[in-house]
Structures are given as structure tokens and as C-alpha cells.
C-alpha positions in Angstrom: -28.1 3.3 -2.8 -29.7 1.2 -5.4 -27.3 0.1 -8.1 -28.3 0.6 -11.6 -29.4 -2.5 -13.7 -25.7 -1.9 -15.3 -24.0 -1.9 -12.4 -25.8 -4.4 -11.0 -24.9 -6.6 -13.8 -21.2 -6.3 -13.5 -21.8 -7.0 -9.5 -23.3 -10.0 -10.5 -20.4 -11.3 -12.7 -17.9 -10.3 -10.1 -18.9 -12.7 -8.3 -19.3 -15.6 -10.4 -15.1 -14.8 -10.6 -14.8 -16.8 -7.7 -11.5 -16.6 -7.5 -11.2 -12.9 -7.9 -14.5 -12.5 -5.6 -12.7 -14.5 -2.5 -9.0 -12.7 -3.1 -11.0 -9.3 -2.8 -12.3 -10.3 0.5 -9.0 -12.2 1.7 -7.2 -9.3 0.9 -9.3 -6.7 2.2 -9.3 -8.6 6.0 -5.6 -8.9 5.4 -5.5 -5.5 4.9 -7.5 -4.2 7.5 -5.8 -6.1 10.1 -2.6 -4.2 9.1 -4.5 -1.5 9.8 -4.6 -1.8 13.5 -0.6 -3.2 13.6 -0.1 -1.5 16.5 -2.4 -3.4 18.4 -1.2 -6.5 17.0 2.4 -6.1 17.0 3.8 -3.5 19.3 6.8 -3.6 22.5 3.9 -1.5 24.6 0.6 -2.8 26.2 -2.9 -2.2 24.8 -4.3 -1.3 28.1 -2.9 -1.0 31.8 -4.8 -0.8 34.9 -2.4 0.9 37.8 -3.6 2.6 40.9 -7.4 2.8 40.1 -6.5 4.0 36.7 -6.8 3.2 32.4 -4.2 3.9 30.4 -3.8 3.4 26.8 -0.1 3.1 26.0 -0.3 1.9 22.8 -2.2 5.2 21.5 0.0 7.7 24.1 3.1 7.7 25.5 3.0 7.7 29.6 6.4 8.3 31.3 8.0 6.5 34.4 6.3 8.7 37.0 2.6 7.8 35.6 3.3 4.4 37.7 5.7 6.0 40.5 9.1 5.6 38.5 11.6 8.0 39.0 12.8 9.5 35.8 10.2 11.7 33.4 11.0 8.9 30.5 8.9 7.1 28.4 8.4 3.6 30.4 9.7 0.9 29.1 7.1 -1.9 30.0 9.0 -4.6 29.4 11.2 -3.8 32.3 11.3 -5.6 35.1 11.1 -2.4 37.6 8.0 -1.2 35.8 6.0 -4.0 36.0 7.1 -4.5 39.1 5.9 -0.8 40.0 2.5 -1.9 38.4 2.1 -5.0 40.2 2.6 -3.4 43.4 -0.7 -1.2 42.8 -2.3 -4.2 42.3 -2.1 -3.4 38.3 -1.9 -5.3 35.0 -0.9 -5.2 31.3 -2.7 -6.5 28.1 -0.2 -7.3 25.4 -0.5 -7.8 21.9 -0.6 -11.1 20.5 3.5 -10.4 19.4 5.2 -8.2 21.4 7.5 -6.6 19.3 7.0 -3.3 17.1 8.9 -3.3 13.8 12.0 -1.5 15.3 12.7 -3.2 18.5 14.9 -5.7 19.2 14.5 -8.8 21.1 18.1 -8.7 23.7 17.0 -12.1 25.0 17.9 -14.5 22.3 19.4 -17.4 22.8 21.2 -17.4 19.7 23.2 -14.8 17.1 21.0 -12.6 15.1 19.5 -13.9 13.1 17.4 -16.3 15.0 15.1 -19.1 13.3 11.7 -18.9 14.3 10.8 -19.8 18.0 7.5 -19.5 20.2 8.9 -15.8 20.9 9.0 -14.7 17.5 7.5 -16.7 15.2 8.8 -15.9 12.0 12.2 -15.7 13.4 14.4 -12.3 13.9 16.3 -10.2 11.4 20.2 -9.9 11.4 19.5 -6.9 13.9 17.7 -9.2 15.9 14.3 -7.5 14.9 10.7 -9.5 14.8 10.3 -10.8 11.0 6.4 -10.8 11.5 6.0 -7.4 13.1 7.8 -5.8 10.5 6.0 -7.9 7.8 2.6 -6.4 9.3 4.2 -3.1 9.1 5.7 -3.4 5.9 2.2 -5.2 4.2 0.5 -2.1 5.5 2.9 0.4 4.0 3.3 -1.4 0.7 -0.8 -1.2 0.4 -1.2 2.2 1.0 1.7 3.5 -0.5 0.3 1.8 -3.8 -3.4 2.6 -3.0 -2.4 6.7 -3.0 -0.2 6.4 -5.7 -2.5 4.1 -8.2 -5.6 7.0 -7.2 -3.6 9.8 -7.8 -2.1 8.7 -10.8 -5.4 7.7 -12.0 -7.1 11.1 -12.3 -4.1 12.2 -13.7 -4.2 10.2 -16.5 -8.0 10.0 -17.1 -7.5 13.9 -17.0 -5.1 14.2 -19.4 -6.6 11.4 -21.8 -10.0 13.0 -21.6 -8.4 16.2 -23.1 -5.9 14.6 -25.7 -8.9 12.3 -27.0 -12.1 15.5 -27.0 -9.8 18.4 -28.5 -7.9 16.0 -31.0 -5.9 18.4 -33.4 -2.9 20.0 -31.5 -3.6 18.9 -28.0 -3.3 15.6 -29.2 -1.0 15.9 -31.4 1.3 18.0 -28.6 0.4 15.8 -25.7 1.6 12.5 -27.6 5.0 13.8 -28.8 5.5 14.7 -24.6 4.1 11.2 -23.8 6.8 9.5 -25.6 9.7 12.1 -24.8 8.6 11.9 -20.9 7.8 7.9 -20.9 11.5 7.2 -22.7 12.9 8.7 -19.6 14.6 5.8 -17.6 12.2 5.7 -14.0 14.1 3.6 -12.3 17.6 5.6 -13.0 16.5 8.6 -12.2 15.6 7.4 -9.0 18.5 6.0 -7.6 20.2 9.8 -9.0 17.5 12.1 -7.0 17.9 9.5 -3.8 21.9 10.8 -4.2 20.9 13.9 -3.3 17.7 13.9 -1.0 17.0 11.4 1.7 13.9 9.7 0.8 10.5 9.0 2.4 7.6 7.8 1.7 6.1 11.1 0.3 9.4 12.0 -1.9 9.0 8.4 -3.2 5.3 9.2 -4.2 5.7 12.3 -5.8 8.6 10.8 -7.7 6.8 8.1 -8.7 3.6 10.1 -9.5 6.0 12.0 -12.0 5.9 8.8 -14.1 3.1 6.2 -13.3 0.1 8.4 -14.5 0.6 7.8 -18.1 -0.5 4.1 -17.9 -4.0 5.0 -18.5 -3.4 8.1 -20.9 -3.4 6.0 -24.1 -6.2 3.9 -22.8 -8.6 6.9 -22.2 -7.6 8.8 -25.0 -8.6 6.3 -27.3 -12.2 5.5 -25.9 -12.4 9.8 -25.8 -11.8 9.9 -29.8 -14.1 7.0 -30.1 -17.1 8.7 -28.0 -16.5 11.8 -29.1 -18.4 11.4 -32.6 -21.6 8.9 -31.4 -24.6 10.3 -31.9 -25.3 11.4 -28.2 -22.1 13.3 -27.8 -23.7 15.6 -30.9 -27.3 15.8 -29.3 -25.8 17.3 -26.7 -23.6 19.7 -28.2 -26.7 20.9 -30.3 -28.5 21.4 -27.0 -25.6 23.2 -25.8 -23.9 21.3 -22.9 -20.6 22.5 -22.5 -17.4 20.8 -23.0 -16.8 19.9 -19.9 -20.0 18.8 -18.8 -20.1 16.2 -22.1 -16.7 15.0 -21.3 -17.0 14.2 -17.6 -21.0 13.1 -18.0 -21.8 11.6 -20.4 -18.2 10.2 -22.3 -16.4 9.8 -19.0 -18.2 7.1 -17.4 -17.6 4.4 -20.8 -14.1 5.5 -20.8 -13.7 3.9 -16.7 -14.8 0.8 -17.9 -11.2 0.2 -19.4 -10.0 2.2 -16.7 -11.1 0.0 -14.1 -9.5 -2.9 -15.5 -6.1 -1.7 -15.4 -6.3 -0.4 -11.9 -5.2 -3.6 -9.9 -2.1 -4.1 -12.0 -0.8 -0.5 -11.7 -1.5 -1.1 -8.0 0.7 -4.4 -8.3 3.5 -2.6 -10.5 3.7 0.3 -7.7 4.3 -2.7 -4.9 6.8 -4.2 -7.2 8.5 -1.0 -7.6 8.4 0.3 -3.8 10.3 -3.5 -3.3 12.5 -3.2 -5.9 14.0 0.3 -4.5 14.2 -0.9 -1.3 16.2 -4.2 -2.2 18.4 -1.8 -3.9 18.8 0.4 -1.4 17.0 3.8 -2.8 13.7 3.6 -1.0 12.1 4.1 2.1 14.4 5.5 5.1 17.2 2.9 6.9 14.9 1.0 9.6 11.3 1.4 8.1 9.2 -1.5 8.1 10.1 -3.0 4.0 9.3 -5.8 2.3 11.9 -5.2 -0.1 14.7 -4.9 3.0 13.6 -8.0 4.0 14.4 -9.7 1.1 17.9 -7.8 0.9 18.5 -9.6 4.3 16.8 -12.8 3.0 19.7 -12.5 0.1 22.5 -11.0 2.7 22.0 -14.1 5.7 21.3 -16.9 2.9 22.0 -19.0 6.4 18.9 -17.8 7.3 16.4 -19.3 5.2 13.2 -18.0 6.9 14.0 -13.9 5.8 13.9 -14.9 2.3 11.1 -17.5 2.4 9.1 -14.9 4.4 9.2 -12.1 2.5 8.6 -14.5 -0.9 5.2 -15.7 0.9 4.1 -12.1 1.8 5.1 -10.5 -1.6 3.5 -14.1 -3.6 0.1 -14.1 -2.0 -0.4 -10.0 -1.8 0.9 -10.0 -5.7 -1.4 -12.8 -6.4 -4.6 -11.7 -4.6 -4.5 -8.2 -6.3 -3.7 -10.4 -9.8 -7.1 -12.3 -9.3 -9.0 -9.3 -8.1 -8.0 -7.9 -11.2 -9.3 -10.4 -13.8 -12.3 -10.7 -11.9 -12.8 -6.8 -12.2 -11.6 -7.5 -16.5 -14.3 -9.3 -16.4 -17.1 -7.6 -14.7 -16.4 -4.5 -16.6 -16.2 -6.2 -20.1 -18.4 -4.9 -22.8 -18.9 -8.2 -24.6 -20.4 -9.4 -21.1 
């Protein structure tokens, strides 16, 4: 698709953000590698070749008897009679490069839990004597996409909502300000450590919680480029031609109003990370055992013995934080008028 000369513009001056330009693609690999965390960190094999046979345990679970156990189980390939089932078939096993999903637990250490990094788990093991880099994968990739859907969601919210208060004016504005500042004086943060009281959270409870509150970020910005564009001269020639209301907003006003959307985007996706974190250092976020940044730095402040939870989950939060941080002011200035 051919980009027009506008577009193409703001391309170019995305990438003469160096900085920003190389964080987008550094975050993007790190990202997609957290995609396939299963195959990177997991306690089951990628591939096993038994009797003649494929199987794919990391994508479906096989029990004993697949490779002549006994018991109708899930195997447990780690154990000594399994691979000694599979070996006798003339079979073998691909692991991932770290062994370990996010929830188990390495029962061969040498030391208490937690143990300091080693050439068995490299970034050491939690106070449950869980992998600190498996769940670190797990935790990067949950963070992302937990603040991806909520930053999209919230966003056509509040371009929605801004697009109406700044085209009717009058009483819609008037009305949908006064329950801006009644909804956004409502303390966030309190009212989520109250609902978590009463319902278990997850990671969709979480969203929808936090959806209640993050899409009015962008109201004010979009509103305010709506009552601007609402009066040019384009905007009248084509309500004297009769385009409806609708059609002017989305077509023809909407598309200036992004370019201020745009630049806020990356730092509502950093404020969602920061919040999932804090809420999960505090207790109130994602269910007991999920792969969290923010329970990692709980640990990192509970085993202060145990320097590498903290410095790890500082490192991961810093360099994610900052990446999105530079993407952003690269994408500030891409989609700045003056430029």
C-alpha cells in the first residue's frame, strides 16, 4: 500500500529518531520472542521422537501410556522412568534453551530457595525455588499485552467520547465535562484494592477495571482539536453539501485529531505497565502464582539476601519502560505539526 506524501513524511522523521527508531525494533524482537515462551522456557520438550513417532508436548499434553508408562497421567519428562521409557524405543527429546516454565520448581538445588544464579538457572530462583528468567519471559509477555488491549480499548473510548463532547459542543459538552471531573476525582488505585476484597482477580477483571478509568486520557486531548476543526472552512463545505454528522467527524476531522492521539499512546501504554506492577507489588493484581513482574519485585523487597530478584526485575521493568519512553518521543516527533 503506497503511503501518502503525509504519511510518508512522518515515516521519514521516525527514523531520523534514532533512538526511538532502534527501541521500536528492540522492543518489538523482545516482544515477539515472548511470544513463543513456551518454546523458550518450558519443563516439557519441544519435540519427542518415541517408537517411530512425533509428538509435540509443548503444544499437547500426552500421558504416561503414549511412551508405555503405566498410569493415564500427564508425563512428567523430566523423570528419570520416562526418559528411560523413551530411550529404550530408541527415542529423544528437544528441550528448550531453559527448562523451566514459570510455575515449576527446580527440587534439585543445591542450596535454600532462593538460589543465586547458576548454569541451571541463570537468573537464579525465587523463594519458591521457581526460575527468575522463565517467569520474567512470562511476566514481559503478560505485562505487554495486558497494556497493548487496555491502551487500544481505552483509546477508542476516548477518541469516541472526545469526538462527541468537541462536534455537539452546548450540553454534551457541557454534561460530559462535569462527569469527567466527578468520575476522574475518583481514587483508581483505592477502589481497586476494595473490589479485589470482594472478587478474585484476573487478568480480564483487572482490564475491565482499569478500562473504567484509563480512557479519559485522551478525552480532553480530542475534544479540544474537535472544537477547533469543527468551524474550518472544510468542515462547513461539507455540511453545505450535506455529509452527515458522522461521516464529517470520523472523515474528515477525525484523522487531525490522531495526530495528538498518537503521541500519547506509548505513555498510556507505559502508565498501564506501571500500574499492572504496582498492584501486583501490593498484592491486588493478577492471581497468586501468575508469571508478575510486580511479584518479583515484592520478593526482590521480601529476600533483600537475595539481590538478583530485585536487580532483575529493576533491569526488565527499566529497559521495557525505557524502550516504550523513546518510541514515544520519536512517534511526538513524527506526528508534530510544526514538522
Amino acid at each position: 500500500m503506497q503511503l501518502s506524501p503525509l504519511n510518508q513524511r512522518r515515516l521519514a522523521l521516525f527514523k531520523a529518531h534514532k533512538r526511538g527508531w532502534w527501541s521500536l525494533w528492540i522492543f518489538l524482537a523482545l516482544f515477539v520472542l515472548s511470544l513463543g515462551a513456551e518454546i523458550i522456557a518450558n519443563d516439557k520438550p519441544i519435540v519427542v521422537r518415541y517408537d517411530g513417532e512425533w509428538f509435540f508436548p509443548v503444544f499437547k499434553r500426552y500421558p504416561e501410556t503414549a511412551f508405555g508408562g503405566e498410569f493415564p497421567l500427564q508425563a512428567n519428562y523430566k523423570s528419570p522412568y520416562i526418559q528411560e521409557l523413551i530411550a529404550e524405543k530408541d527415542g529423544w527429546m528437544v528441550w528448550p534453551a531453559i527448562p523451566f516454565n514459570y510455575s515449576s520448581i527446580n527440587y534439585e538445588l543445591q542450596v535454600p530457595a532462593p538460589a543465586p544464579p547458576s548454569l541451571e538457572n541463570w537468573l537464579g530462583t525465587d523463594d519458591q525455588g521457581r526460575d527468575v528468567l522463565a517467569r520474567v519471559i512470562y511476566g514481559f509477555r503478560i505485562s505487554v499485552l495486558f497494556a497493548l488491549t487496555l491502551t487500544l480499548i481505552s483509546s477508542v473510548i476516548g477518541v469516541i467520547a472526545g469526538a462527541l463532547q468537541g462536534f455537539y459542543g452546548g450540553w454534551v459538552d457541557l454534561v460530559g465535562q462535569r462527569l469527567l471531573e466527578i468520575w476522574s476525582g475518583l481514587p483508581v488505585l483505592y477502589l481497586l484494592i476494595i473490589l479485589a476484597s470482594f472478587v478474585q482477580p484476573n487478568f480480564w477483571w483487572l482490564l475491565g477495571i482499569m478500562l473504567l478509568f484509563s480512557w479519559m486520557s485522551l478525552v480532553d486531548v480530542v475534544r479540544a482539536e474537535f472544537l477547533r476543526g469543527r468551524n474550518l472552512e472544510y468542515v462547513r463545505a461539507a455540511r453545505a453539501l450535506g455529509m452527515q454528522n458522522g461521516a464529517i467527524m470520523f472523515r474528515h476531522i477525525l484523522p487531525n485529531a490522531m495526530v495528538s492521539t498518537m503521541t500519547f499512546m506509548p505513555f498510556i501504554l507505559t502508565g498501564a505497565i506501571g500500574t499492572l506492577t504496582a498492584l501486583d507489588f501490593l498484592g491486588f493484581g493478577l492471581p497468586a502464582g501468575s508469571p508478575s513482574l510486580g511479584e518479583l519485585v515484592a520478593q526482590g523487597k521480601a529476600n533483600l539476601q537475595a539481590p538478583w530478584l530485585g536487580i532483575s526485575a529493576f533491569m526488565v521493568l527499566a529497559v521495557m519502560l525505557t524502550l516504550l519512553v523513546f518510541i514515544g518521543e520519536a512517534a511526538r516527533d513524527a506526528f508534530d505539526p510544526r514538522k
